[in-house]
C-alpha positions as CSV (number, residue, x, y, z in Angstrom):
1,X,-3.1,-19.7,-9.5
2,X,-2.1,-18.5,-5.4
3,X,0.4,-16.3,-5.2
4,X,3.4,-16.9,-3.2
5,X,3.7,-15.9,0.7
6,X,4.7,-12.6,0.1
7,X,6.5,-13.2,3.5
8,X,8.6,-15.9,1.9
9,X,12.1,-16.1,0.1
10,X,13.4,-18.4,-3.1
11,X,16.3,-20.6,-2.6
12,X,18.1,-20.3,-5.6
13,X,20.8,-23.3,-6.3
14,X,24.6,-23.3,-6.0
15,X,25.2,-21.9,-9.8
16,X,23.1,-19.2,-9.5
17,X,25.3,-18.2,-6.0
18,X,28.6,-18.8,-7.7
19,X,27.3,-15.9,-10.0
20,X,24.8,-13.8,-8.3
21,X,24.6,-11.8,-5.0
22,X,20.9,-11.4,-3.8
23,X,20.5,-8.4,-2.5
24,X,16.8,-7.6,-2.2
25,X,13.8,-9.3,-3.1
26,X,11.6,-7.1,-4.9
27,X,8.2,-9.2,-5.5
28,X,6.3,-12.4,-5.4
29,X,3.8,-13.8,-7.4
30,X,2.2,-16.7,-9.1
31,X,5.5,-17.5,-10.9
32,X,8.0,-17.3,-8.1
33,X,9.9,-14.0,-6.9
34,X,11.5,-10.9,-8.9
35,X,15.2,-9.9,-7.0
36,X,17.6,-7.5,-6.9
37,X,21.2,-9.1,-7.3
38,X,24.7,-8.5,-7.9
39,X,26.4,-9.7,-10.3
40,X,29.6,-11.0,-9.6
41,X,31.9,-10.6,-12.4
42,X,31.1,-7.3,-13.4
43,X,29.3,-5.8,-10.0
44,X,26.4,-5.0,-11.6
45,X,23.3,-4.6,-10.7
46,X,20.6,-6.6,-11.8
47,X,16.9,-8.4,-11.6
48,X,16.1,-12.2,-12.0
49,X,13.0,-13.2,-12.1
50,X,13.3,-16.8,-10.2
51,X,10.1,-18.7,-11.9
52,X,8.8,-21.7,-10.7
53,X,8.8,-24.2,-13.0
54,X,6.2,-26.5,-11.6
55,X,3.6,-23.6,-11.8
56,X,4.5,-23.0,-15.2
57,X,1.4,-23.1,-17.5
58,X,2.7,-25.3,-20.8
59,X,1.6,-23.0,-22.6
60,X,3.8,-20.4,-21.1
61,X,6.8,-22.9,-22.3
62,X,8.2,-22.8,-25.7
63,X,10.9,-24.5,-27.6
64,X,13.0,-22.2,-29.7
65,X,17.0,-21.9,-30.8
66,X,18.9,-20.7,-28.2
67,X,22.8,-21.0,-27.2
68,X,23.6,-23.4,-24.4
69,X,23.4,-22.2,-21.0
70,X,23.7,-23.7,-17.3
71,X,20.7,-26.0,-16.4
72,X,18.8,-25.5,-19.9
73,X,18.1,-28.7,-21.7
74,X,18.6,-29.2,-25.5
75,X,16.6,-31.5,-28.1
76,X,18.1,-32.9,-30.8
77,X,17.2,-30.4,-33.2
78,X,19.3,-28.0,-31.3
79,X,16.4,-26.0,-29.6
80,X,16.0,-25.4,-25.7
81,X,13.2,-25.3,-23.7
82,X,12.3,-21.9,-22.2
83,X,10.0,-19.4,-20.6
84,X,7.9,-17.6,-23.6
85,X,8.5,-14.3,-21.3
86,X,12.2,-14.8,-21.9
87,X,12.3,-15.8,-25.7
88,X,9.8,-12.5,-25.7
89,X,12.2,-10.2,-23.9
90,X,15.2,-11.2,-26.1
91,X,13.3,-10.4,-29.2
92,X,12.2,-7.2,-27.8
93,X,15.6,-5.3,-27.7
94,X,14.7,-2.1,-27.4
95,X,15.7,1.3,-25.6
96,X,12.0,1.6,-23.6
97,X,11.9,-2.6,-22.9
98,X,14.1,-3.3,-19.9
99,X,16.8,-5.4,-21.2
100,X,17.1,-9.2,-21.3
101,X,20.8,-10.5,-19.8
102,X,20.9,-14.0,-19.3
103,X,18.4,-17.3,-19.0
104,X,19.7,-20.6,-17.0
105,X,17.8,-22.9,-15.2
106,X,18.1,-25.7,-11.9
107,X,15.8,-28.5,-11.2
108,X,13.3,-25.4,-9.4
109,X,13.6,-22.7,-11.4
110,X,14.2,-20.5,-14.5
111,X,16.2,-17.6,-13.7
112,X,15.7,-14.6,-16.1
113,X,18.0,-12.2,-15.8
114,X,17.2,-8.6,-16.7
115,X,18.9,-5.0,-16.1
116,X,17.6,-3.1,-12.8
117,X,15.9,0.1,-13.6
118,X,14.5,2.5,-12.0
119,X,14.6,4.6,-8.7
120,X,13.1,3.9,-5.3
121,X,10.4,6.9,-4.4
122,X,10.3,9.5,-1.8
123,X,7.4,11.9,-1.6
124,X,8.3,14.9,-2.6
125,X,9.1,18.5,0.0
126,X,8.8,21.6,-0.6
127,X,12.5,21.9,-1.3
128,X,12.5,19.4,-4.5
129,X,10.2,21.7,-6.2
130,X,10.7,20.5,-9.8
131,X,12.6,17.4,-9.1
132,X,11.7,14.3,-9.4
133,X,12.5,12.7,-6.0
134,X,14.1,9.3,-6.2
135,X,15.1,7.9,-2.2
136,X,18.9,7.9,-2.2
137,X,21.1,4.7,-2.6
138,X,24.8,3.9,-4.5
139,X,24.5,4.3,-7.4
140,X,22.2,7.6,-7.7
141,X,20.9,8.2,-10.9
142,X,21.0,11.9,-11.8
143,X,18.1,14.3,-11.0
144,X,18.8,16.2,-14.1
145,X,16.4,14.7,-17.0
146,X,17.1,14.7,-20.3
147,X,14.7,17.8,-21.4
148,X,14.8,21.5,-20.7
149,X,12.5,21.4,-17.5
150,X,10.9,18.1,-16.0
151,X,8.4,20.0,-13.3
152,X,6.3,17.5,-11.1
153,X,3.2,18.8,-9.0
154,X,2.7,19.0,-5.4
155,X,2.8,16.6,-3.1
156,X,-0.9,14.4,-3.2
157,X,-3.7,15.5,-0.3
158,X,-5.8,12.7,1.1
159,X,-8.3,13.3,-1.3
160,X,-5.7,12.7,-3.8
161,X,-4.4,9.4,-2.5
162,X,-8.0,8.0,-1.9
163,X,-8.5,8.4,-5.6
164,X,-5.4,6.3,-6.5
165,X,-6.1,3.7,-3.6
166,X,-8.6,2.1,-6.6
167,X,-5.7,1.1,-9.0
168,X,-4.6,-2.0,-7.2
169,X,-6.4,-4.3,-8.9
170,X,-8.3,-6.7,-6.9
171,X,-9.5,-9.2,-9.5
172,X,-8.0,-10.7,-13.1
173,X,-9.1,-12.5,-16.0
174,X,-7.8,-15.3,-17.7
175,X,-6.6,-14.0,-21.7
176,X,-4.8,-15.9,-24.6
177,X,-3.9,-15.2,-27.8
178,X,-5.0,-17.2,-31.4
179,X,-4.7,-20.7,-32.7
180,X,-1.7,-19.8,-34.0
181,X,0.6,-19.1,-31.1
182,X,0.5,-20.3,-28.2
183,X,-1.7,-18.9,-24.7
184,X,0.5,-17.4,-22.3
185,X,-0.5,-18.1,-18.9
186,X,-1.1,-14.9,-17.4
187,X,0.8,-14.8,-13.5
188,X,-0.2,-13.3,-10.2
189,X,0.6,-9.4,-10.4
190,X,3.8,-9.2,-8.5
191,X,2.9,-8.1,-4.6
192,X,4.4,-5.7,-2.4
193,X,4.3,-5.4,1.5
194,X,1.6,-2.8,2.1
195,X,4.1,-1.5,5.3
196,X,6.4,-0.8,2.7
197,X,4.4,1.2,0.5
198,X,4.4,4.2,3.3
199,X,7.5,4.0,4.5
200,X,9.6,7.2,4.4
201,X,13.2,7.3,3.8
202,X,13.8,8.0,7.5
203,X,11.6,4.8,8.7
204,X,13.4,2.8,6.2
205,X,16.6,3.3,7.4
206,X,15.8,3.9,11.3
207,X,13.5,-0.1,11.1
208,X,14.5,-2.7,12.9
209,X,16.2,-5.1,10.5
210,X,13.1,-7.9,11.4
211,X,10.8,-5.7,9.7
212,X,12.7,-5.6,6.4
213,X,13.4,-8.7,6.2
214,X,12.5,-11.9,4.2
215,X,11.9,-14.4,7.1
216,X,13.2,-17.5,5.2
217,X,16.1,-15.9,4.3
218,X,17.5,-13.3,7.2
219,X,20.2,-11.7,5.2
220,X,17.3,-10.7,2.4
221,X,15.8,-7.3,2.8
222,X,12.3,-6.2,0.5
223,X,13.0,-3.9,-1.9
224,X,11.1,-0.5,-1.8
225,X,9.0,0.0,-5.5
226,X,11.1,1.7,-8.6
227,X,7.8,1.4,-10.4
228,X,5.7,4.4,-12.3
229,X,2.5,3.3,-9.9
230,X,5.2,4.4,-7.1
231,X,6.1,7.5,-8.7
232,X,2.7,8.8,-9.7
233,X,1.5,8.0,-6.3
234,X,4.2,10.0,-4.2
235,X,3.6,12.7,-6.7
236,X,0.2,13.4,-7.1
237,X,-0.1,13.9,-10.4
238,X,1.9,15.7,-13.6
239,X,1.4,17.9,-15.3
240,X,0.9,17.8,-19.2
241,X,4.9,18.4,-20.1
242,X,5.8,15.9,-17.8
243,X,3.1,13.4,-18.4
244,X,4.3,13.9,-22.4
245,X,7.8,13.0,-21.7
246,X,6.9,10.2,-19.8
247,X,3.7,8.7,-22.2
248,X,5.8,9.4,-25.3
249,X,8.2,6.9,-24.3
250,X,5.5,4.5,-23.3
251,X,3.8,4.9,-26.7
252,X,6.7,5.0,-29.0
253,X,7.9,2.0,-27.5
254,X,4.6,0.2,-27.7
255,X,4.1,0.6,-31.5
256,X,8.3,0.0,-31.8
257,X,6.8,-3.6,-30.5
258,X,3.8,-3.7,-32.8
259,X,6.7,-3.4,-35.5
260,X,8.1,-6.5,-34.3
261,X,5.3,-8.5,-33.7
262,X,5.1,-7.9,-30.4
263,X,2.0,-7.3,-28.0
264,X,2.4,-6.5,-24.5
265,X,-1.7,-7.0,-23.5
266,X,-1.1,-5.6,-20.1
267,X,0.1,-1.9,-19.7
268,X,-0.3,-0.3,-16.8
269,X,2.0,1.4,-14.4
270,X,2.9,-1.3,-12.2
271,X,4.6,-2.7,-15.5
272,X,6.2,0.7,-15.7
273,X,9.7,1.3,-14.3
274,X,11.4,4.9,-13.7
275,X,14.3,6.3,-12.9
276,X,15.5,9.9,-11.6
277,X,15.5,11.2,-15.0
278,X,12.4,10.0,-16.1
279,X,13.4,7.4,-18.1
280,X,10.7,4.4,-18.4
281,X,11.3,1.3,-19.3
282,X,8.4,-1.5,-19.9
283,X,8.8,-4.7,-17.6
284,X,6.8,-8.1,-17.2
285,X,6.3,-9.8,-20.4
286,X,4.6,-12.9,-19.0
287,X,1.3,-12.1,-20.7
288,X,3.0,-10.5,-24.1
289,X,1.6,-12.2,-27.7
290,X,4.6,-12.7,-30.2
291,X,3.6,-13.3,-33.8
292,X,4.9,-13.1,-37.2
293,X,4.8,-9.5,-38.8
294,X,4.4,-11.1,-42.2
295,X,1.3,-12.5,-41.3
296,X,-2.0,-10.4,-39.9
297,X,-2.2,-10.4,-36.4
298,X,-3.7,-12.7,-34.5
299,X,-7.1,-12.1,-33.1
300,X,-7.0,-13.2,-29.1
301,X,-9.8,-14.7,-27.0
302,X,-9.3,-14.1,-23.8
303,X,-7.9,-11.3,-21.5
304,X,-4.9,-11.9,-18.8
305,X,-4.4,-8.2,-17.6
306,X,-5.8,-6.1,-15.3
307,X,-9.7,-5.3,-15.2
308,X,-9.1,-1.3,-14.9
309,X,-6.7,-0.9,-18.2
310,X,-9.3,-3.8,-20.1
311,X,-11.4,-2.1,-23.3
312,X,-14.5,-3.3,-23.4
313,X,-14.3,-5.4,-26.2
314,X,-11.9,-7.8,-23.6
315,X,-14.5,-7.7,-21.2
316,X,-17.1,-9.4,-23.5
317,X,-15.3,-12.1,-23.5
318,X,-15.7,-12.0,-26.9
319,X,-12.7,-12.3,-29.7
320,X,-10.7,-9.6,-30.1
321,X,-7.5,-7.0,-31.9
322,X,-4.7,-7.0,-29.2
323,X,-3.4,-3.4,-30.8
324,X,-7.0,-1.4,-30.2
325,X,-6.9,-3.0,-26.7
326,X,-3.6,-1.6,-26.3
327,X,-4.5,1.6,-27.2
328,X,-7.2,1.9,-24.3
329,X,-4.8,0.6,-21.9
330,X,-2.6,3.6,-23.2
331,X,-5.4,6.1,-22.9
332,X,-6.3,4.9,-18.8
333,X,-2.2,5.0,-18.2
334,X,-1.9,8.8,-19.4
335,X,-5.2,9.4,-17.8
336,X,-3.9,8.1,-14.8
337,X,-0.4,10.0,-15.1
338,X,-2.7,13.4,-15.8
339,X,-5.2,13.1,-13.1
340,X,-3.7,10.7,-10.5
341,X,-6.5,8.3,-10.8
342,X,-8.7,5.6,-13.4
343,X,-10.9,6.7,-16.0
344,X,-13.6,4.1,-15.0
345,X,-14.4,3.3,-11.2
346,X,-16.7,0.2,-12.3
347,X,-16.6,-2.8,-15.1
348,X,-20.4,-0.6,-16.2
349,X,-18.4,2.7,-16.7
350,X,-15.9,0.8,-19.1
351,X,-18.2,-0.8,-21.2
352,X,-19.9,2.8,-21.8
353,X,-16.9,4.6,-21.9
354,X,-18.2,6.9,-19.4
355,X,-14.7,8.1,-18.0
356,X,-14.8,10.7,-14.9
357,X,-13.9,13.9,-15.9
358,X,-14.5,16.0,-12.5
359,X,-10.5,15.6,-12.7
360,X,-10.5,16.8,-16.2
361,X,-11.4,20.1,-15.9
362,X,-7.9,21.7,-16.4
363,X,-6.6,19.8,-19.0
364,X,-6.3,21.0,-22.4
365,X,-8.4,20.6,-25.3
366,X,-5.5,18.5,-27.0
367,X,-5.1,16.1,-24.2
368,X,-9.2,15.4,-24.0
369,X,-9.5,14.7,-27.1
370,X,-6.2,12.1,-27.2
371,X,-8.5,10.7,-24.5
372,X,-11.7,10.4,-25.8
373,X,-9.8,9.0,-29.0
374,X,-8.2,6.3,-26.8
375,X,-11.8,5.8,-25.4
376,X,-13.4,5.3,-28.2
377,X,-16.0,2.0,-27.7
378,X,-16.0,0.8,-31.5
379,X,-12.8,-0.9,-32.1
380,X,-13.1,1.3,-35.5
381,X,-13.4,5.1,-34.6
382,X,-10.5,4.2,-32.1
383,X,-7.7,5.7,-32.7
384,X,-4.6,3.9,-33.6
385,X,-1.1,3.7,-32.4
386,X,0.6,5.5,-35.7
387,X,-1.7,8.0,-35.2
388,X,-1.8,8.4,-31.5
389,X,2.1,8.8,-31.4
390,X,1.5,11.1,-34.1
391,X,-1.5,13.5,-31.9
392,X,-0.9,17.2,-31.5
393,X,-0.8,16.8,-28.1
394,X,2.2,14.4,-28.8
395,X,4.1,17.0,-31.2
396,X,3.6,20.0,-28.5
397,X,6.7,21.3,-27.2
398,X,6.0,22.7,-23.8
C-alpha cells in the first residue's frame, strides 16, 4: 500500500470538530494520519489516529460488541464494526500500552482516540548532565524519574549517528497471523519530515510558520517526534541502568500482553513512546495478533514488521511462534538502547545470528549473555519471555 503525501493533512468531519481541536499532525501513513488534538470538554490532550477506511484491508475489520458511538454502525446482533487495532487497544488496558479513549467514525474515517505520551527531544548539553532532555512545551512533564538516578550518556559523535542512520527501515513484509483469527493488514510505518528530525529547539521556534506547516491545512503545524527512536538518537546511547529502566518496562509489558492473548509482532522503537521521566508506553497496534488464552497460540505465516527487529524464522517465510519472534525483536531493541545501533546490518547477518559486537566491548557479562539468549537461532534454546524478565541482568539494582 503508498503511503500518504507526508505533505498532506486529513479533513476530519463536523462531529469530530464539535469535539476535537487539532493541533498538530504527528504522522502519515498507509492508514491515514496520527494528530495531536484537544479535547474540548475536558482540555486534554490527546492522539487520533484518523484511518482511512477505503484502504482498510478486511481483514483489518472486525465485528465485535461495543457501545454505540457517533458514525459506528450496528448489526442486529448488537455488534459494530470496527478497526481490529482499536478492539486490540481496548483489550490491552495496561499501564506500559498507551491508553484507548474513544472510537467514532464518518463516511471517511475511523477516528481512534488514544492518550498523548511522551516528550518532544532536544539533544542534550553539557548542562543536562544526567537529565533526560525533553524540548519544552505546556504541560512539561517532570525531569525527575521515578528511580534514584536516571544518568543518560553524552551527546552522539558523527560516528555515532551514522550508526543509527540504518534503523529507518527501508523495506517491509507482508505477515498474518493463523486460520483462526483473522490477518491484520500490516500499514505503512508512520513518516516524519526528515527537516524535522534535526531541528533544534531554537530553529523550531525561530521557522517561518510555512515550513511547519501542513499545506492543506495552514493552521496545522507537524509535530516534532515523542518517540524512543527520537530519544535514543539525541542521546547516543545509555547506559546499562538506564537502558534497564527503560527495557524492563518494555518487557514486563510485553509478556503482561502474552497473558492476555495479545501479540504485538512489531517492537521496535519507533512504536516506543517516552516521556521526561522515562516512562514508555507501547503504541501502534495495527499489526498486533489477539487470540484466546485458553487455546494454544496461534502459529502465524507471515511477517508485517520491520526487516531489522525480524528473527529469522520470519524471514523464511516459513510458519511460525509470534512469542520467540517477540523475544528477538526484544533482544535488537535493548541492543539498540545499549549501543545506539542494530545487531545485524544485513538480512545474511540475521539468519546467522552474527550480531556486531565492536560496540559490545563494554557491556557486562550479564547484558551479553541476555543478548545472545535473545539471539538464539533455534526457536528452542531461545530464551523466553518469563525467563527473560526474570535475567540477572533484569534483577540488578544499579
Amino acid at each position: 500500500m503508498s503511503a500518504i503525501d507526508p505533505s498532506s493533512s486529513p479533513a476530519p468531519g463536523s462531529f469530530f470538530h464539535l469535539h476535537y481541536q487539532l493541533e498538530e499532525l504527528i504522522g502519515s501513513g498507509g492508514f491515514g494520519w496520527v494528530c495531536k488534538a484537544t479535547r474540548r470538554s475536558d482540555s486534554r490532550l490527546v492522539a487520533i489516529k484518523l484511518i482511512l477506511k477505503n484502504r482498510m484491508a478486511r481483514e483489518s475489520i472486525v465485528r465485535a460488541r461495543w457501545e454505540a458511538s457517533e458514525g459506528l454502525d450496528m448489526w442486529e446482533d448488537g455488534t459494530i464494526v470496527l478497526p481490529l487495532e482499536a478492539y486490540v487497544l481496548r483489550q490491552a488496558r495496561h499501564r506500559g500500552v498507551v491508553e484507548y479513549l474513544d472510537l467514532f467514525a464518518d463516511v471517511n474515517y475511523f477516528y481512534l482516540v488514544m492518550e498523548h505520551h511522551g516528550s518532544r527531544w532536544l539533544k542534550p548539553s553539557s548542562s543536562h548532565v544526567g537529565a533526560i532532555v525533553p524540548i519544552p512545551s505546556p504541560p512539561s512533564p517532570p525531569l525527575t524519574p521515578p528511580m534514584a538516578s536516571f544518568p543518560l550518556h553524552s551527546p552522539p559523535n558523527s560516528s555515532d549517528m551514522d550508526s543509527r542512520s540504518s534503523l529507518r527501515p527501508s523495506s517491509e513484509m507482508g505477515a498474518s497471523s493463523s486460520n483462526e483469527s483473522p490477518r491484520i493488514s500490516r500499514p505503512t510505518p508512520i513518516r516524519r519530515s526528515s527537516a524535522l528530525n534535526t531541528l533544534s529547539l531554537t530553529s523550531l521556534e525561530s521557522q517561518p510558520q510555512s515550513t511547519v506547516m501542513a499545506r492543506s491545512m495552514p493552521m496545522m503545524r507537524r509535530s516534532s517526534s515523542s518517540d524512543l527512536f527520537e530519544c535514543i538518537e539525541q542521546h547516543s546511547h545509555f547506559n546499562e541502568p538506564t537502558a534497564r529502566f527503560l527495557f524492563t518496562q518494555i518487557a514486563e509489558t510485553v509478556y503482561d500482553l502474552r497473558k492476555r492473548g495479545i501479540t504485538h509482532r512489531d517492537l521496535k522503537d519507533e512504536n516506543i513512546v517516552v516521556d521526561a521521566a522515562g516512562c514508555v508506553k507501547i503504541v501502534d497496534f495495527g499489526s498486533a495478533l489477539h487470540f484466546r488464552t485458553s487455546e494454544p497460540v496461534p502459529m502465524c505465516d507471515r511477517f508485517f514488521g520491520t526487516v531489522s527487529s525480524a528473527s529469522p524464522e520470519t524471514l523464511d517465510r516459513m510458519p511460525y511462534h509470534p512469542f520467540p519472534a517477540e523475544v528477538w525483536s526484544l533482544g535488537v531493541l535493548l541492543h539498540i538502547l545499549l549501543t545506539g545501533s542494530t545487531p545485524f546490518p544485513t538480512r545474511h547477518h540475521i539468519q546467522r545470528a552474527q550480531r556486531n559486537r565492536e560496540l559490545n566491548g563494554n557491556l557486562s557479562a550479564a547484558a551479553n549473555d541476555l543478548l545472545d539468549q535473545c539471539f538464539a537461532v533455534d526457536v528452542d534454546e531461545r530464551i523466553t519471555l518469563e525467563r527473560l524478565c526474570d535475567h540477572p541482568w533484569m534483577r540488578m539494582r544499579s
